[in-house]
N, C-alpha and C positions, 0 to 999 in steps of 0.2 A: 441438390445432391453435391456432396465433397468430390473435389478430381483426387484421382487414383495417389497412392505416397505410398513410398517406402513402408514396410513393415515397420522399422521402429516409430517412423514418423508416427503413422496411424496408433501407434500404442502411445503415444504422445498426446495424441487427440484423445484419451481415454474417459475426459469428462463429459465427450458424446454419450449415448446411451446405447451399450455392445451388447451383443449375446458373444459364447463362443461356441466356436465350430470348429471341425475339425481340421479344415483348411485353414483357419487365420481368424482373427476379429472380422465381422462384418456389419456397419453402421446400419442403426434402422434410425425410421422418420418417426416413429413414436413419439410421444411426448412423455406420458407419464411414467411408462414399462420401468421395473425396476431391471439395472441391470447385472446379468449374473455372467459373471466370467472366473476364471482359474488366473489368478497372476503369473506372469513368468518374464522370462529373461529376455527386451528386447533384441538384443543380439548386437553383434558391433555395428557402430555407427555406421551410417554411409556419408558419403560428401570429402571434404578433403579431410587432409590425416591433420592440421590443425596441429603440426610439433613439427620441428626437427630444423627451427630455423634460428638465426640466433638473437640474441638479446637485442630489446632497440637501444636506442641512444650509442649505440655504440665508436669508439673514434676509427677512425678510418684506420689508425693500427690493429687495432683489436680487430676490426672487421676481416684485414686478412689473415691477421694471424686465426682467427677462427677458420677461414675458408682454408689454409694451408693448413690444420690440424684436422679438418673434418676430412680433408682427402687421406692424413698419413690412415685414422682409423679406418679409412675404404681400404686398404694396404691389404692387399694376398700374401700370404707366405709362403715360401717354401724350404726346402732341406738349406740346401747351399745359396739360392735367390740364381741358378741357372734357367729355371724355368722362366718363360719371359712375361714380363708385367707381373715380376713379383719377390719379395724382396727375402732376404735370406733369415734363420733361424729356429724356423718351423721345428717342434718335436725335440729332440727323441719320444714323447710321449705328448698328447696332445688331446683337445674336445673338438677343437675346431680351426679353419688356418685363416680367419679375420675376423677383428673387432666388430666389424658391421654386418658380418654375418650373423651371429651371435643377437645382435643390437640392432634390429632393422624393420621391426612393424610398430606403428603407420609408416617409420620413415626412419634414417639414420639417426641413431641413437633410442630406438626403445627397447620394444622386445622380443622376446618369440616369433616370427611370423608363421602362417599357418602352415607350409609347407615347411620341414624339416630339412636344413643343407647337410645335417649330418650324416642323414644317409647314402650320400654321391659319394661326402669325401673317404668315407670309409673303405673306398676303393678309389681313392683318387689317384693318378699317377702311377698306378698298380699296387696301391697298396692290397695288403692281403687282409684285413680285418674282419673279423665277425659281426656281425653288428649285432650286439646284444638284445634281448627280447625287451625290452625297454623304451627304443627307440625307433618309432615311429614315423613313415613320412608324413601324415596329417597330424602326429602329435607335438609337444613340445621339444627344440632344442632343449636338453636337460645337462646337467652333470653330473656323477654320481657320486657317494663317499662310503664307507661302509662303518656299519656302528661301530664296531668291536674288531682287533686287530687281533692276530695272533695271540692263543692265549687266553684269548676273550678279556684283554685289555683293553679299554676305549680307544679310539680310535678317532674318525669324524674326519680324515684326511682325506681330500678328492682324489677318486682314484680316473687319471685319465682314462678316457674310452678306446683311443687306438695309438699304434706306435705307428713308426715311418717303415717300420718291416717293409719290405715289398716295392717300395718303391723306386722309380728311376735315378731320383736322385739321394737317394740312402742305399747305394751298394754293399753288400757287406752286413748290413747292421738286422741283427734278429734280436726281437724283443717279444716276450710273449704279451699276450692284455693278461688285464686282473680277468682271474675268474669269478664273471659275474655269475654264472649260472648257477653255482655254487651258492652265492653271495641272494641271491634271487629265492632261492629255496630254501633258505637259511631265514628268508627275512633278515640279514643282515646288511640289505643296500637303502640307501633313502637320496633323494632327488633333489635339487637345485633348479629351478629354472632364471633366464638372465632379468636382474632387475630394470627397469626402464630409467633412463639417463637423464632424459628432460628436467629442467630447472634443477639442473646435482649443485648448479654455482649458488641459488639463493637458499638452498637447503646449507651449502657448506657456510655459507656468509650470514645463518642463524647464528648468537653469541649462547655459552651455557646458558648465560642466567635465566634468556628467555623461555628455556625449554624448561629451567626450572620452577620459572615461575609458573607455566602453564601447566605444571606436573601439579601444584599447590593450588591453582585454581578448582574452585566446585569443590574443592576435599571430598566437604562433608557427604554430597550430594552423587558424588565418584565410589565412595567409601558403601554407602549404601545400596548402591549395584554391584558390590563387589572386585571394585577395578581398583586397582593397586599398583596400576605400571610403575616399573624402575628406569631409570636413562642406564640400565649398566653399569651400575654403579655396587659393589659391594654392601656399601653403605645403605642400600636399598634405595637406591637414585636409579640415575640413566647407565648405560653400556659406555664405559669411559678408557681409555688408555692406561695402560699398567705402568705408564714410566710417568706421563703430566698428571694424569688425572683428569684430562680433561673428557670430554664427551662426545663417543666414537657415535656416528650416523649413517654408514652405510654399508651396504650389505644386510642381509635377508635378518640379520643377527644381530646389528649396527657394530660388526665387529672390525669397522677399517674407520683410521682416525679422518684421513682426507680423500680427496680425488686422484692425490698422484700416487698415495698409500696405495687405494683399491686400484689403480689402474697397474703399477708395477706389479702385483700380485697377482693379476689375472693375464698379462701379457707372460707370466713365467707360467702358471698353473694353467689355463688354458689351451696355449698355444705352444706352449715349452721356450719358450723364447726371454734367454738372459737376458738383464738389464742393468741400471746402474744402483737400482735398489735392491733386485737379487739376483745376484752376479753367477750365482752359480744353478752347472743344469741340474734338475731334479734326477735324472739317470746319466751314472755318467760311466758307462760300458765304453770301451776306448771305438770300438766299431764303430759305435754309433755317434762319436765326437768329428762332428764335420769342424766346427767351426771354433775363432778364439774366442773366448766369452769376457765380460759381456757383450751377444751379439748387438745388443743395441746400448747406445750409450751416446753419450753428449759430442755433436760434431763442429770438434774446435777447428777442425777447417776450413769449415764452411766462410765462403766469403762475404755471403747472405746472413745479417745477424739473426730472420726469422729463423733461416734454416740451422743453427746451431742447438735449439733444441732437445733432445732425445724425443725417442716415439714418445714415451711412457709420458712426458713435460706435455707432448703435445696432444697426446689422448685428454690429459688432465686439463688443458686448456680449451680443449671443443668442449669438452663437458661441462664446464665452468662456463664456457660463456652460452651453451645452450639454454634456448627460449621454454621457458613452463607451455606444456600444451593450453591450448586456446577451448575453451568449454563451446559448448552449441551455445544459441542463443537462447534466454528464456522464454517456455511457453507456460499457459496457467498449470499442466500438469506437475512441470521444474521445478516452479516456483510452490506448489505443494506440497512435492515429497523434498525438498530440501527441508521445510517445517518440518517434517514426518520424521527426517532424518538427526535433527536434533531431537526431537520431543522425545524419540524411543530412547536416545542415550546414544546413539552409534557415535557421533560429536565430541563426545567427552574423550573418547583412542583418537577417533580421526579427527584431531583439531582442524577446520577451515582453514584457518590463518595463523602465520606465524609472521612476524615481522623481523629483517636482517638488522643487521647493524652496521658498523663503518669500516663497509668493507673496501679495498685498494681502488677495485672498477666500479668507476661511479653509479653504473646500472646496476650494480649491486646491494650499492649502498641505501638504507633507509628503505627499501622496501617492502610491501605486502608477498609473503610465500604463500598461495591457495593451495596446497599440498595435501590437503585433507589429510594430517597425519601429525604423533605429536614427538615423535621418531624417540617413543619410549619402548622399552622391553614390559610384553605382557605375557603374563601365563594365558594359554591356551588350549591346556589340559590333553587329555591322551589322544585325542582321536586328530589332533595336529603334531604332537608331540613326534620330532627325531630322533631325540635321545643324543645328539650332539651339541657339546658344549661348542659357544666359541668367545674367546675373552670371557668377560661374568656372565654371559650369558650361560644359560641351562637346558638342558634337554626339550625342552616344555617352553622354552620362552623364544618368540618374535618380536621386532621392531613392529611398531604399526604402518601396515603401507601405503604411502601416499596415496591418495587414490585418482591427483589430477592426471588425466590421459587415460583413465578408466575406461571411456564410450569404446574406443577403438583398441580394446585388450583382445586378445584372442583365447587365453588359457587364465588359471585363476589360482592364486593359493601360489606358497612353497615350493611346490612339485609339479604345479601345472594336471594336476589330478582332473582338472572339471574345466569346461567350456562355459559353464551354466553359470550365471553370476546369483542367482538364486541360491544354489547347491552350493556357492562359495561362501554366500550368508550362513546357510545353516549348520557348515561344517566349522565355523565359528562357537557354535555349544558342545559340549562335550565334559564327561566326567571326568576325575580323579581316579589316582590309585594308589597303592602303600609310597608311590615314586614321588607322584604327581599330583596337586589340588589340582579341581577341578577348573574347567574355562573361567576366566576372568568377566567374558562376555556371556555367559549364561543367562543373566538376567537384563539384558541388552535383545537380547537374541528371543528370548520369551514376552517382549515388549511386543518384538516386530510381528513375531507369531501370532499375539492376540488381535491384531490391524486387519480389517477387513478385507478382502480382496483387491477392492478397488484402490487401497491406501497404500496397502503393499505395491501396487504397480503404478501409483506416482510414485514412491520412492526407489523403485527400480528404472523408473525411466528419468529421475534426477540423477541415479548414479551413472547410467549410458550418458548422460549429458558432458558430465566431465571430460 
């Protein structure tokens, strides 16, 4: 007899011979039985969280400059920084009042965790916020944007979820929320959830060429499944910058050129907190103008040259030098559906590997990026489709996403729509419309569908392995 494992473990074991029931897999001593089971979604890993620590090789500078940038993104906010153990800028409109709130499952710097903070801070400090039907404590942290603005002009701008209304230290200051409810029954809201941070430095320390070249690899054999990704590119390439041309990789859309790009963008849009990249507040009602802006900016007085900085420098440098999550080890099932997981096509979006180039931090340099992603823009047809552009990107089109740090995801997709990493595969197919061709991955996705049961859940439990 097997001693007792974990749920996914035992779905790991799945080359034993199962039936299933309704409680769970349970192993027989048969020999010959065929076995008949329903595949599904092991579920998040158990065991350590396997991220959130940082690169090796690294020199003893770097080591603290990481540990002194991973604390600034633990950093609370608040209105004025009066509240104690917490630092000032917060708001006037805001999703949430920390980076690592936001960024925190398995561990600082991913994603979503299963409980929601957004629903405390919605009254935190007295605030008076509604909290929108959207927003769930077991669901995902989300953000939201609405399609169409006034007008019914496009739109796709996040619209923060709560202001500082109400609170102790925002006296004075009345700000209403967007009306979601409105926005909700309209069908005119679409969702954001936060992307996971792990290995952002060997992703940024990828060169074009190489994306280009993996774009050009299998053509023929990409072409014939119908997969066509762009890098963002006009040109019909990758998602690239409007002023170099070069080629943008992160964000949900690959719509921010670097780390310090996406972190000053989310430290003002998220948190409402100016900075030296955008200095000014998104609302600027005089009531509600506590502070001089940029609230956060470079401290040339510091006597400490670590501490000279800016948050925004130093978000961009935890992230940078954060560690890619660490995979489970392989077992024979792993080692199966990773086969399963090229053979069907999934391989050809989500590239394995990508290799750095020569980049400044030597642990950067010349390495293997297991990112399972080829961080190109794909059409993904209606039934993912937001209808929000952002830079070349299109209504209809995604970055591919990494998928290392996958086992221990808790929510799935754009929006965080699904739990079920299954339900996350199949919402991967999907039609066309007078707008939009059809998913990219359709014939990826009808590959996997044709895989027997049992093949389908070694390749679900290679992807919990991540």
């Amino acid at each position: 007899m097997l001693s007792p494992t974990p749920q996914w473990t035992r779905l790991l074991a799945i080359s034993v011979v199962m039936v299933s029931v309704s409680a769970g897999f349970l192993l027989q001593d048969g020999h010959s039985q065929t076995a008949r089971i329903t595949a599904r979604d092991p579920g998040v890993r158990t065991g350590p969280a396997g991220s959130g620590q940082m690169l090796s090789g690294l020199t003893a500078l770097e080591q603290r400059l990481f540990s002194n940038s991973r604390a600034v993104f633990q950093e609370v906010q608040s209105v004025q920084g009066t509240i104690a153990n917490t630092e000032a800028g917060l708001g006037p409109r805001f999703n949430l009042d920390s980076c690592a709130g936001c960024h925190s499952n398995p561990d600082v710097g991913g994603s979503s965790p299963a409980v929601n903070p957004q629903v405390d801070v919605a009254k935190k400090e007295g605030a008076v916020n509604e909290i929108p039907s959207f927003i769930k404590r077991d669901g995902p942290i989300r953000e939201a944007r609405f399609k169409l603005g006034p007008g019914g002009t496009p739109d796709g701008g996040v619209q923060a979820l709560f202001t500082i209304t109400g609170r102790h230290d925002a006296a004075g200051c009345s700000l209403p929320q967007p009306d979601f409810r409105t926005a909700v029954a309209a069908r005119n809201v679409i969702f954001r959830i936060p992307t996971p941070l792990f290995g952002s430095g060997l992703i940024e320390a990828i060169d074009d060429d190489t994306i280009l070249a993996n774009i050009a690899a299998n053509s023929p054999t990409k072409q014939s499944l119908g997969i066509v990704g762009r890098a963002n590119r006009t040109t019909g390439h990758p998602n690239t910058s409007g002023n170099d041309g070069t080629i943008t990789r992160f964000g949900w859309k690959a719509q921010n050129k670097s780390l310090e790009v996406f972190s000053g963008e989310a430290y003002n849009v998220e948190q409402g907190i100016t900075n030296d990249l955008f200095p000014h507040e998104r609302e600027e009602l005089k009531s509600c103008y506590f502070n001089a802006t940029p609230e956060s900016s470079t401290h040339y007085e510091a006597l400490d040259p670590i501490e000279v900085p800016s948050d925004v420098v130093k978000f961009a440098v935890f992230m940078r030098l954060l560690a890619a999550p660490t995979p489970a080890a392989d077992t024979d099932t792993v080692t199966r559906g990773r086969k399963l997981f090229g053979d069907t096509g999934c391989a050809f979006c989500h590239t394995p590997t990508l290799h750095t180039g020569k980049a400044v931090v030597a642990s950067l340099r010349n390495k293997e990026a297991n990112l399972y992603s080829d961080l190109v823009l794909h059409n993904m047809g209606t039934g993912l489709a937001d209808d929000v552009s952002q830079g070349a990107a299109r209504g209809d089109e995604f970055r591919t996403a990494p998928l290392w740090g996958l086992g221990k995801r808790v929510f799935f997709l754009h929006d965080g729509r699904t739990k079920d990493l299954l339900e996350a595969i199949q919402a991967h197919a999907s039609g066309g419309n007078g707008q939009y061709a059809a998913s990219e991955a359709n014939q990826v996705i009808a590959q996997f569908n044709r895989l027997n049961e049992i093949d389908k859940q070694h390749l679900l439990n290679f992807l919990r392995s991540l």
